[in-house]
C-alpha positions, -999 to +999 in steps of 0.1 A: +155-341+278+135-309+274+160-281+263+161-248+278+169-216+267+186-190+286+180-151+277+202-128+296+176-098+296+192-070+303+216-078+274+183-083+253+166-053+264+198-027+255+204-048+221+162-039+217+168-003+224+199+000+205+183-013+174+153+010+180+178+041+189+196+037+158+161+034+134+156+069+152+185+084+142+191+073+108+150+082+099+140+109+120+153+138+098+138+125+070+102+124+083+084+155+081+053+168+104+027+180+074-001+205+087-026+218+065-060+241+073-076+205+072-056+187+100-022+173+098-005+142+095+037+129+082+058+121+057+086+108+045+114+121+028+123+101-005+145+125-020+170+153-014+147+181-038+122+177-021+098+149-029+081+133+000+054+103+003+024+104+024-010+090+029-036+106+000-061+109+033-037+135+048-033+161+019-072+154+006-086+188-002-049+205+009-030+216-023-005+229-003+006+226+033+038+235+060+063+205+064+083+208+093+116+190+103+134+175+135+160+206+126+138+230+129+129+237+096+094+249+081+089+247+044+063+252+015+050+219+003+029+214-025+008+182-035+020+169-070+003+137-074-028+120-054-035+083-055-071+075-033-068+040-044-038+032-029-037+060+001-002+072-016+001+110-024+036+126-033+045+161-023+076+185-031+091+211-007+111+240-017+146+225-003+172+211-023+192+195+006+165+180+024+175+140+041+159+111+018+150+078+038+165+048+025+132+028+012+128-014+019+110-041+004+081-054+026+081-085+005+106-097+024+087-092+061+083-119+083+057-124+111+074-111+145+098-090+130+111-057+149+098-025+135+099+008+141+067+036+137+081+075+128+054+103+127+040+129+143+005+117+166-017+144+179+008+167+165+036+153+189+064+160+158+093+130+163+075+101+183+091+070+177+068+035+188+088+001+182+068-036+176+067-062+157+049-073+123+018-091+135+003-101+107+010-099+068-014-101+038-043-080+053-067-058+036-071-017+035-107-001+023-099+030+016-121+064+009-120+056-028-138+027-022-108+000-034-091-024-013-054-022-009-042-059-001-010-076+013-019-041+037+014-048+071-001-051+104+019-041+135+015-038+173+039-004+173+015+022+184-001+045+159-025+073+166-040+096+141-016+120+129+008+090+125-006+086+085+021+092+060+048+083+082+075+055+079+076+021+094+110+010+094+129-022+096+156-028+120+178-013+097+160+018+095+148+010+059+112+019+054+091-009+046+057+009+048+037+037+051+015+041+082-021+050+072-046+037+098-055+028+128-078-006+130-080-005+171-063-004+200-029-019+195-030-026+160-016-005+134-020-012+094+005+006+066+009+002+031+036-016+019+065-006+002+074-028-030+072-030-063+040-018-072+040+010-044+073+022-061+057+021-094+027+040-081+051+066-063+071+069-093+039+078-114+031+103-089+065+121-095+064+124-131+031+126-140+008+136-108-012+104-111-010+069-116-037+053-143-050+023-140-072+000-165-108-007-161-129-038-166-162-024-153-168-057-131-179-069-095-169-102-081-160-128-055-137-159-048-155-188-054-141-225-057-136-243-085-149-279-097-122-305-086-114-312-115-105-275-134-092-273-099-065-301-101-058-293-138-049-255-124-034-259-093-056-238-077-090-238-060-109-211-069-115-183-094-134-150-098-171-154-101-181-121-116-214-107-097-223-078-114-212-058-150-215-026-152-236-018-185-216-001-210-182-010-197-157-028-215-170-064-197-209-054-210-192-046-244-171-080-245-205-101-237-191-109-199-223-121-179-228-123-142-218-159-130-188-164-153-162-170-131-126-160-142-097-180-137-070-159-158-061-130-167-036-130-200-028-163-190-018-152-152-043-171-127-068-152-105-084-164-075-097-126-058-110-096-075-076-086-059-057-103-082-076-089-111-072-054-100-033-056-096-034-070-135-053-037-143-019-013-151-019+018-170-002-006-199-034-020-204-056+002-213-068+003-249-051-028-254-065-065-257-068-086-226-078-121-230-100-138-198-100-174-194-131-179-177-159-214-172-191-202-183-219-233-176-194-258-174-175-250-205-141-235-205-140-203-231-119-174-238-129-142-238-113-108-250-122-072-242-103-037-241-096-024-210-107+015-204-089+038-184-107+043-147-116+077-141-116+088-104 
């Protein structure tokens, strides 16, 4: 017997908008309408003095811009940190009692989840769109020519002007930070988790967040069955091109190797590699277990620290 389920819609429909209503208020003070001689754009509060999150895209060439508030506030912002790799800038406003958002973990999205879009599109300050995650895992080129992966895609309208701004869960925790729009009805943001926090919290103290540098270009490429079984995985990093006098060229890495780990953690994308390459790194000792014609080697270089 085929079983049925019965949705009483109207009770559906106000338990939608109550969840959305609530996201609203809980967030809306805490997301600011950023305008600049250059455009404008949001962001997010993160904490009471002042510090607020937006997309690098929207402050680029902006040192300082106007952030506005749901209470009718205007104040002097100034950028403090820019990261174009990630599309994650940090700002700080002359308040002391300004609304911080609570911030999430997208690592624990799931496909079909409610969530809820905050910003300020075409300069309308406030807007508030609702969807759901439609797909996880996707990947961001940014300007700085780097790919931000595991990128949230959601059906909750965005249009430009909603960069920097949060995407909440249903309990108005913000999982994300709006930064494009990939066509009609689809909306990408970069997630918020551990190495977004990390990046953020780099931002804060220092203005910038460093990152190591190999001096490689690569692809995924599969692995012979039989390094594949002994692994557990199917493919590695073939490295394409080395960049002549980078710290690959100085180690002896040639084009065709292809990479399987990185200090013992495996790779199977140059993504993988890149999320190994922390400010820790550099200047110290990483060891690459790569296949080079068949035969399994190791190979150990010293990271350099990319300049942007």
């Amino acid at each position: 017997m085929a079983l049925r389920f019965v949705v009483d819609e109207p009770e559906a429909l106000d338990a939608y908008s109550r969840a959305v209503i609530a996201v609203n208020e809980r967030l809306a003070p805490s997301v600011a309408n950023l305008r600049s001689g250059r455009g404008g754009g949001s962001g997010v509060v993160i904490s009471s003095d002042g510090f607020i999150v937006t997309s690098a895209h929207v402050v680029e060439g902006s040192p300082r811009v106007i952030a506005s508030f749901v209470d009718g506030r205007e104040l002097d912002a100034e950028v403090v940190g820019s990261d174009p790799l990630s599309d994650l800038a940090v700002l700080r406003a002359h308040s002391h009692d300004l609304v911080p958002a609570e911030l999430g973990d997208a690592s624990g999205l799931r496909v079909g989840q409610l969530v809820v879009a905050i910003g300020n599109p075409h300069g309308f300050a406030g807007s508030v769109t609702a969807g759901v995650v439609s797909a996880l895992g996707r990947s961001l080129p940014t300007r700085a020519g780097r790919i931000v992966d595991n990128v949230i895609q959601t059906d909750a309208a965005l249009n430009p002007g909603n960069s920097g701004g949060a995407l909440a869960d249903g309990r108005a925790r913000v999982v994300g930070i709006n930064t494009a729009v990939a066509g009609f009805g689809l909306g990408l943001a970069v997630p918020v988790n551990d190495a977004t926090r990390r990046i953020i919290g780099a931002l804060m103290s220092d203005g910038r967040f460093r990152r190591a540098y190999l001096g490689i270009a690569g692809g995924t490429r599969p692995l012979p069955p039989r390094l594949a079984r002994e692994l557990g995985r199917q493919a590695g990093v073939e490295v394409v091109e080395v960049v002549p006098g980078s710290p690959a060229a100085d180690a002896g890495l040639r084009a065709e190797d292809l990479i399987v780990a990185v200090d013992g953690q495996l790779v199977e994308k140059v993504d993988d590699v890149q999320r190994l390459m922390l400010g820790e790194r550099i200047g110290e000792t990483v060891t690459l277990d790569l296949l080079r014609e068949g035969r399994r080697l190791e190979l150990r270089l010293v990271p350099a620290e990319l300049s942007l």
